[in-house]
C-alpha positions in Angstrom: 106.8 -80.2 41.1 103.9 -81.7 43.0 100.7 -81.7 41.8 97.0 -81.1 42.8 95.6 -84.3 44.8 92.1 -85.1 46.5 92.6 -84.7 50.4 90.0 -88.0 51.0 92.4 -90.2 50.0 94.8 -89.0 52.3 95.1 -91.8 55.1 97.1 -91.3 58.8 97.6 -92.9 61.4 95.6 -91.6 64.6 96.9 -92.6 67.5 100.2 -92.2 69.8 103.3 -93.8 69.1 104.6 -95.5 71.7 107.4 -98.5 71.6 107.1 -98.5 67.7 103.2 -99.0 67.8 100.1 -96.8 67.3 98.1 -97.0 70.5 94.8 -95.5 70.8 92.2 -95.2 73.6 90.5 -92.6 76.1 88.9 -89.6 75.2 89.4 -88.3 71.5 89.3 -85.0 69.4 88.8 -84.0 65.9 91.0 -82.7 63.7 90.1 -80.8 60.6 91.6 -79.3 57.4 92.8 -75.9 58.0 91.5 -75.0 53.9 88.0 -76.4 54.5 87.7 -77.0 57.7 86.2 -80.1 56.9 86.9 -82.7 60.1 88.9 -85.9 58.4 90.0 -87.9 61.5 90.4 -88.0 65.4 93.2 -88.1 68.0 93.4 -89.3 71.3 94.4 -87.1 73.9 97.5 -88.2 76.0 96.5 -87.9 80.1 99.2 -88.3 82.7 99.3 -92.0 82.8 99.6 -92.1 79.2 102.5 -89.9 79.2 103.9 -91.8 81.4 103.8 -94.7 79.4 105.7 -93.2 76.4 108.3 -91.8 78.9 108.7 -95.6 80.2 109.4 -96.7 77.0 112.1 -94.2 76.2 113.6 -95.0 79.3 113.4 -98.9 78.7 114.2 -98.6 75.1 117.8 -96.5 76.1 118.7 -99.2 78.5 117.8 -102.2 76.0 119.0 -101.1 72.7 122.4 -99.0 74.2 121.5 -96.0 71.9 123.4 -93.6 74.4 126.4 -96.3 74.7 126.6 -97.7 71.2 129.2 -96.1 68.7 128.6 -92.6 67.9 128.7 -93.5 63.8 126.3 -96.2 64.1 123.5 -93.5 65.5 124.9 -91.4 62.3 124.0 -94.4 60.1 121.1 -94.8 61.7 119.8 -91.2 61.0 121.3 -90.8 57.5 118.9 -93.7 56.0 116.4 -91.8 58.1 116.7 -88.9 56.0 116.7 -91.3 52.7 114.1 -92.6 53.8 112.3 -89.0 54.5 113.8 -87.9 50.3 112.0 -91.2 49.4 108.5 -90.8 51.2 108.6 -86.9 49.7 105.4 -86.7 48.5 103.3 -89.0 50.7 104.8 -86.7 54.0 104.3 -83.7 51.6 100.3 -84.6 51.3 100.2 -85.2 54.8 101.5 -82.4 56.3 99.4 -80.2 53.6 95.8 -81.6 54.3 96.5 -80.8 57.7 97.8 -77.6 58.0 98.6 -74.5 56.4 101.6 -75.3 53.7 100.7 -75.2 50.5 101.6 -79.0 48.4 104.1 -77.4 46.7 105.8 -75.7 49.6 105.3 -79.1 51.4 107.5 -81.1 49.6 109.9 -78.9 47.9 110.4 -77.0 51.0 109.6 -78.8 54.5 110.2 -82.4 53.8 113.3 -81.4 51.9 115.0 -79.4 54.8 113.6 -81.9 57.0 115.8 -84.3 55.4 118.4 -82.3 55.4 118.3 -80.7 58.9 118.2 -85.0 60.1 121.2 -85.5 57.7 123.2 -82.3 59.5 122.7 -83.5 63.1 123.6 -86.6 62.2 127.4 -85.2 61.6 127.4 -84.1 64.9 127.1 -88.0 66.5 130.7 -87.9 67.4 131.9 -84.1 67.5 131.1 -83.5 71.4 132.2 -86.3 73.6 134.1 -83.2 75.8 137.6 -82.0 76.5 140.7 -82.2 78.4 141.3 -79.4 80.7 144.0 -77.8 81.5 144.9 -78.6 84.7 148.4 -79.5 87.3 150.7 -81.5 85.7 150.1 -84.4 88.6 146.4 -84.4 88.1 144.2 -84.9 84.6 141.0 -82.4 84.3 138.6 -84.1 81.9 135.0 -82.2 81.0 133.0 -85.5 79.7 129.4 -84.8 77.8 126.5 -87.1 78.3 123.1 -87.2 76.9 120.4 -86.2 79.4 118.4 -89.6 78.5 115.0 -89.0 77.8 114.0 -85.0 76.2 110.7 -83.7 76.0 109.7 -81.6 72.9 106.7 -79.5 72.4 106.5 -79.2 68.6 104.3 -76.1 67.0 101.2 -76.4 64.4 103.1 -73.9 61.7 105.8 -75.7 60.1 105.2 -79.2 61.8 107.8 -81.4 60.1 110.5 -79.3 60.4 110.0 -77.7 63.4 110.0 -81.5 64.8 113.2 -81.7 62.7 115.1 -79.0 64.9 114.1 -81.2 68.1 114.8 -84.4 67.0 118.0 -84.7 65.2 120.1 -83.3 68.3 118.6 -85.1 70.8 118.9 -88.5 69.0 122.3 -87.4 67.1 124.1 -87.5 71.3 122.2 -90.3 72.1 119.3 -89.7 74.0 115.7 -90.5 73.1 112.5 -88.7 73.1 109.0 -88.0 73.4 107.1 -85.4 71.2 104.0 -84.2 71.1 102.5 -82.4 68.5 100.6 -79.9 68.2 96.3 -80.9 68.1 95.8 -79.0 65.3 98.6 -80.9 63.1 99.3 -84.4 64.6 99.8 -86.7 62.1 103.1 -86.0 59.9 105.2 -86.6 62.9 103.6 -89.7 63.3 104.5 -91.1 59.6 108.1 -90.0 60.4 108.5 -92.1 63.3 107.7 -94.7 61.2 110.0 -93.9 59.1 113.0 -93.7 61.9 111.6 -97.7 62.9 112.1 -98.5 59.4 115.8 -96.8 59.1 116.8 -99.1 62.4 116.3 -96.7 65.1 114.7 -98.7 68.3 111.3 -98.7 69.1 111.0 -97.0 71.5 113.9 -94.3 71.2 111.3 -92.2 69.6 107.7 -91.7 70.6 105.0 -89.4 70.4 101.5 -88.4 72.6 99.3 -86.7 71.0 96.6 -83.9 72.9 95.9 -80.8 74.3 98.0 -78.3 76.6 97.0 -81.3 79.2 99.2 -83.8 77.8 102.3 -81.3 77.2 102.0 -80.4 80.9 102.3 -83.4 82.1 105.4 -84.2 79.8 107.1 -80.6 81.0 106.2 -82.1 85.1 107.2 -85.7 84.2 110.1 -86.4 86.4 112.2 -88.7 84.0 112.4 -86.2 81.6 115.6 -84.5 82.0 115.3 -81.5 79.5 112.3 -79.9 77.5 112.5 -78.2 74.1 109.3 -75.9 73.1 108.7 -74.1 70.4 105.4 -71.9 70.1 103.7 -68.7 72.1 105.5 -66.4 74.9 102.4 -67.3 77.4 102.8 -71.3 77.1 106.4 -71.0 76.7 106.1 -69.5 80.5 103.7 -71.8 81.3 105.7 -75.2 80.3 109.1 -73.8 82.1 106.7 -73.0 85.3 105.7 -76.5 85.1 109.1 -78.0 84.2 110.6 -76.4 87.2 107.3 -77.1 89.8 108.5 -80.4 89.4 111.9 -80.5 89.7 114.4 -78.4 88.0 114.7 -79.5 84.2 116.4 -76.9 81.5 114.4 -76.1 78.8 115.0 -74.6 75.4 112.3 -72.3 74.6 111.8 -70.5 70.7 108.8 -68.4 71.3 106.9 -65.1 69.8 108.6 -62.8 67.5 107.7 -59.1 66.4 110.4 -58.5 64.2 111.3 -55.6 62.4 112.5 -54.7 59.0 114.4 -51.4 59.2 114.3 -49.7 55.6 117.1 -46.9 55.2 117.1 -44.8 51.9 120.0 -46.1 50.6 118.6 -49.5 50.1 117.5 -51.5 47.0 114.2 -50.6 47.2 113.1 -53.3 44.9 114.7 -56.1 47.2 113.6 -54.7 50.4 110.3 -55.0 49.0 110.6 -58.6 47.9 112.1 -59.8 50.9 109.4 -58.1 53.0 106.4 -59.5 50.9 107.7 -62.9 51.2 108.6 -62.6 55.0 104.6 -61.7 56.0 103.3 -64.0 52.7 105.1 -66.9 53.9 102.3 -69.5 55.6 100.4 -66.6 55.1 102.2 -64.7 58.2 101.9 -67.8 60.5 105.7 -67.5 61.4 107.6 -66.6 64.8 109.8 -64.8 62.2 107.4 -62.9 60.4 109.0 -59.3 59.5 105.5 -57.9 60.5 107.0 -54.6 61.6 107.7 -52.1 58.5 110.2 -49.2 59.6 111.5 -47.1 57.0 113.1 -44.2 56.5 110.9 -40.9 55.3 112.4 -40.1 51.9 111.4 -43.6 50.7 108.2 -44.5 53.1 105.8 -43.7 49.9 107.8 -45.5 47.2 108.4 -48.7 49.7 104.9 -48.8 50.4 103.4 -48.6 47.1 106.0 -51.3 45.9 104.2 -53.2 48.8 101.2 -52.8 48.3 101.8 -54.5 44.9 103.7 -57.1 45.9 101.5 -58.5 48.9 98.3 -57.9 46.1 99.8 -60.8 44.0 98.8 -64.0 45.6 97.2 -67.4 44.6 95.2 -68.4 47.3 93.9 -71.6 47.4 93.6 -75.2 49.2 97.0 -76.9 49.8 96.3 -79.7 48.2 96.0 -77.6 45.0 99.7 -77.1 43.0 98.6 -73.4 42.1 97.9 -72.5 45.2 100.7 -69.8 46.9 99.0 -67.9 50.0 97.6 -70.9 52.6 94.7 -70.5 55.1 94.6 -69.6 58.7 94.9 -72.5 61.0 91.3 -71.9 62.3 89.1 -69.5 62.3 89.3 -68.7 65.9 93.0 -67.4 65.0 91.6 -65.6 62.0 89.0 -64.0 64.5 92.1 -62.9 66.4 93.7 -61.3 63.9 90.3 -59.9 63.1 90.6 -58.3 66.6 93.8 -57.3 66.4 93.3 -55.1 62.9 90.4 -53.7 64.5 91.7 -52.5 67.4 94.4 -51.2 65.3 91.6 -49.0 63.1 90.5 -47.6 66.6 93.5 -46.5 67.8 93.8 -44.7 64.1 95.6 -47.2 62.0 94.9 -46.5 58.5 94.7 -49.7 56.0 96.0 -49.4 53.2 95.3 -53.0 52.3 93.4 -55.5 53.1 91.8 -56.0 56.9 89.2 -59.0 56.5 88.8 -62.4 55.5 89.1 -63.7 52.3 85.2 -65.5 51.4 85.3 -68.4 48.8 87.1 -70.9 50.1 85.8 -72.7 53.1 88.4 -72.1 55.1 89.4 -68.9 57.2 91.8 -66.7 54.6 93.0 -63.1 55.7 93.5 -60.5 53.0 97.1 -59.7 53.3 97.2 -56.0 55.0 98.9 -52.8 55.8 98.1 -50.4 58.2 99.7 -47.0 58.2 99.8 -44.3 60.8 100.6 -46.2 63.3 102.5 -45.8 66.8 104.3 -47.6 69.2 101.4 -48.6 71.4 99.1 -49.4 68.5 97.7 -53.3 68.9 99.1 -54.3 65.9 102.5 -52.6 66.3 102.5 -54.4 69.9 101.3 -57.8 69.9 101.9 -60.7 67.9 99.6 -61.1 65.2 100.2 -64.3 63.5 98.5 -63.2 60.5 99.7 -61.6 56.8 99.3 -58.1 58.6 102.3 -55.3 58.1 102.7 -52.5 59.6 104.3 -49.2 58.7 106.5 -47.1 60.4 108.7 -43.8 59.5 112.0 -42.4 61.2 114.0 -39.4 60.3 117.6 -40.5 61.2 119.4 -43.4 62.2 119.0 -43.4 65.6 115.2 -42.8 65.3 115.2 -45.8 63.9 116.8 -48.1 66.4 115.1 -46.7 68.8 111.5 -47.5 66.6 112.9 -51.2 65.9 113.7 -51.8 69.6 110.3 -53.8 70.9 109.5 -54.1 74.7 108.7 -57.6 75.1 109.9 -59.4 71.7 113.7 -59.9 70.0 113.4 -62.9 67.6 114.8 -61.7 64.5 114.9 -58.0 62.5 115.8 -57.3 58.8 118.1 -54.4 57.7 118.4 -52.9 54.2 121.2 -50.9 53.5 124.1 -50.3 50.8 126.3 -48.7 53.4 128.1 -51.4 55.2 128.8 -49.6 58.5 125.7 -48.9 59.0 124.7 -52.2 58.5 126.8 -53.5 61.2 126.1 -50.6 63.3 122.5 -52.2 63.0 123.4 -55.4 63.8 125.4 -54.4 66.7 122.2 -52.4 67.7 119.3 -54.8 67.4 117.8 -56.8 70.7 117.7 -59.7 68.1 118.7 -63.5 68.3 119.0 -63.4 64.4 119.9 -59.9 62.1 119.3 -60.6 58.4 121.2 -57.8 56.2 119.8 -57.0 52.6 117.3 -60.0 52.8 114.6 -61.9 55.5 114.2 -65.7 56.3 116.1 -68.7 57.4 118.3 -71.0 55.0 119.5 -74.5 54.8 122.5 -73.1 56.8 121.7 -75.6 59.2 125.3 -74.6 61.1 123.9 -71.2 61.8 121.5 -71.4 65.3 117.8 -69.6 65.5 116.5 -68.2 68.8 116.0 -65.0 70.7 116.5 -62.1 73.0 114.1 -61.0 75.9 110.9 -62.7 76.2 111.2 -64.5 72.4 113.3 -67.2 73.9 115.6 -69.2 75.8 118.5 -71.3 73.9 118.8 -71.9 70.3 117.4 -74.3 67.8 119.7 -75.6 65.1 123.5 -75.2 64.6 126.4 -76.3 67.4 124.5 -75.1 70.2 121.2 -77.0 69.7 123.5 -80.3 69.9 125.4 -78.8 73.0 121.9 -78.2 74.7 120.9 -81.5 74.3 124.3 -82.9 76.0 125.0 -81.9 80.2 128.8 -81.8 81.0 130.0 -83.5 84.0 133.5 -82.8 85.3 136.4 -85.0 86.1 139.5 -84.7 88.3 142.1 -87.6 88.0 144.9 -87.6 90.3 147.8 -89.0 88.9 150.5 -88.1 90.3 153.3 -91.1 91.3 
């Protein structure tokens, strides 16, 4: 296990990425430790031209080094020592990624940087899987579906779970052969930065993988940039709009978008209480309820509603907050304290509209940073703020129903369908529920993501377009192009 470490000796490397260099210049920001918010560095911010110059070298770098057009197995090689390389650097990217943001040193590097690894070491398999298919077609003429790579993809990574996040963007794109250009998020730009490093120093090109850092300035311009041939965000419904508005102003690009999530976890009577509790506790404790996943919506049925909660309110009480660079530490801060503000507002507004907490609702003093009380509200409805919106914070909610149907119709939200949780010990109902649920993923008798790699993540309605991870993340980094031969004598 990792232990505790001083966040001052933590050094990074500042600047953009570009052609297998850090490259600085122009107007800077500061970026501060989510636990203290204590500023320990600067980034530039990427304008148009700059942007431009990382998309050149993609371009150029593709065309030099014959990534698309070199044998599928060497790009495998390539990317397995990658992800050795990753395993080996475990607990300098683990210290990285936890001075600047929200994972806890221990979740770092046990967690993050290990599934990083791994999630680079799946996609790599998939180097020479896709290269298309025959179709069926006359016998006089041969139908051939061939798959290319689109060249240069765009990725918009998110400040939550930066390394692996970046993972689910990278390791298709480069797996089929194109290259890329990511920007991270402001708030957590340098882990991403180490790891291209580490991809130069597995044999990658420079240039196949580069990175701008800034604001929602610099990811416009990569969503409008017109050689990039395919964007991949992950992060809020209201940018995700935004960067497929601006990736189809300038000229029609597809994009794969993983956005907000308001999931719930439907609680029927049969259930193992016990579990059902667990997994809900650790779905809204996890990065202290910065997920897209979160289970933040409670709905359970009436004969159990007391005995669930009061097995939650115990579970979410036992936390170890703390800085992320200390081992102990289990429950993470906020990413800033304008979010915690937010989710300040949110829990308010919640109270007005006759929310009852039953735990928590405020911040957590004593540690420098902004830390929310894990909370439950009560008495809520379907219109209440914190039933409705997205909190991004270790807020629950509970929710009764009397019947089955009741609660579908409860679990059903109007704008969001990322995931839901179902705990049962009847298995038709169980598939009835999945069958039911507006949800890209349906956990049964448990809540969160695995190292299933195989198995995709995305949504229904306005959580998101396409799907990270799995066959379909590869295929949506491939476009198809179709051939008729005629060959008849």
């Amino acid at each position: 296990m990792p232990g505790d470490f001083d966040p001052a000796t933590i050094e990074v490397t500042t600047g953009h990425f570009i052609s297998g260099e850090a490259i600085g210049g122009g107007e800077t920001m500061p970026v501060a430790r989510p636990s203290d918010l204590v500023d320990y560095a600067e980034i530039p911010i990427a304008d148009a031209a700059m942007v431009d110059r990382a998309v050149g070298s993609a371009h150029a770098a593709v065309a030099a080094s014959g990534w698309a057009t070199r044998p599928p197995r060497e790009r495998a090689r390539v990317l397995r020592r990658w992800a050795e390389l990753i395993e080996a650097n475990a607990e300098e990217l683990g210290r990285i990624e936890a001075v600047g943001s929200t994972r806890p040193i221990s979740q770092a590097v046990t967690g993050d940087v290990a599934a990083t690894a791994d999630g680079i070491r799946f996609f790599a398999e998939w180097a020479d899987k896709l290269g298309g298919e025959v179709a069926a077609t006359r016998s006089d003429k041969l139908g051939l579906i061939v798959s290319e790579p689109y060249g240069v993809v765009g990725a918009i990574a998110p400040w939550n779970v930066p390394l692996s996040t970046a993972s689910w963007k990278l390791g298709p794109a480069l797996a089929v052969g194109n290259a890329i250009v990511l920007k991270p998020s402001e708030l957590t730009p340098f882990s991403t930065v180490r790891l291209a490093q580490l991809a130069i120093e597995a044999g990658m090109p420079a240039g196949i993988f580069n990175i701008v850092q800034g604001t929602g300035v610099t990811g416009d311009a990569l969503a409008r940039h017109p050689g990039i041939g395919k964007i991949s965000f992950t992060g809020s419904t209201r940018t995700g709009a935004a960067i497929m508005k601006a990736a189809a102003e300038s000229g029609i690009k597809p994009v794969t978008l993983e956005l907000g999530g308001k999931s719930p976890q439907l609680v029927f009577a049969d259930a193992d209480l016990e579990k059902a509790a667990t997994c809900i506790a650790g779905s809204i404790l996890a990065n202290s309820g910065q997920g897209c996943v979160a289970g933040s919506r409670v709905i359970v049925q009436r004969p159990v509603a007391e005995a669930l909660t009061d097995l939650l309110r115990k579970k979410l009480a036992e936390i170890r907050p703390g800085h992320t660079w200390k081992a102990a530490t289990d429950f993470g801060p906020i990413i800033s304290e304008a979010q915690a503000r937010r989710i300040g507002r949110i829990v308010t507004a919640s109270r007005e509209q006759g929310g009852e907490v039953l735990l928590g609702g405020g911040l957590m003093a004593g540690y420098g940073g902004a830390y929310y009380q894990p909370t439950i509200i009560a008495n809520v409805t379907a219109d209440n703020a914190a039933v409705r919106e997205e909190v991004f914070g270790p807020v629950l909610t509970i929710q009764s129903f009397a019947d089955e149907e009741e609660g579908f119709a409860l679990a059903d939200h109007p704008e969001y369908g990322l995931a839901a949780g179902v705990y049962t010990r009847d298995l038709g109902r169980g598939l009835r529920a999945v069958r039911r649920l507006q949800a890209g993923t349906v956990w049964v008798n448990r809540y969160s993501r695995t190292l299933d790699f195989i198995l995709p993540t995305g949504g229904y309605k306005s959580s998101g377009i396409g799907k990270d991870l799995g066959r379909q993340a590869v295929e949506q980094n491939l476009r198809h192009k179709t051939v008729l031969i005629d060959i008849a004598s």
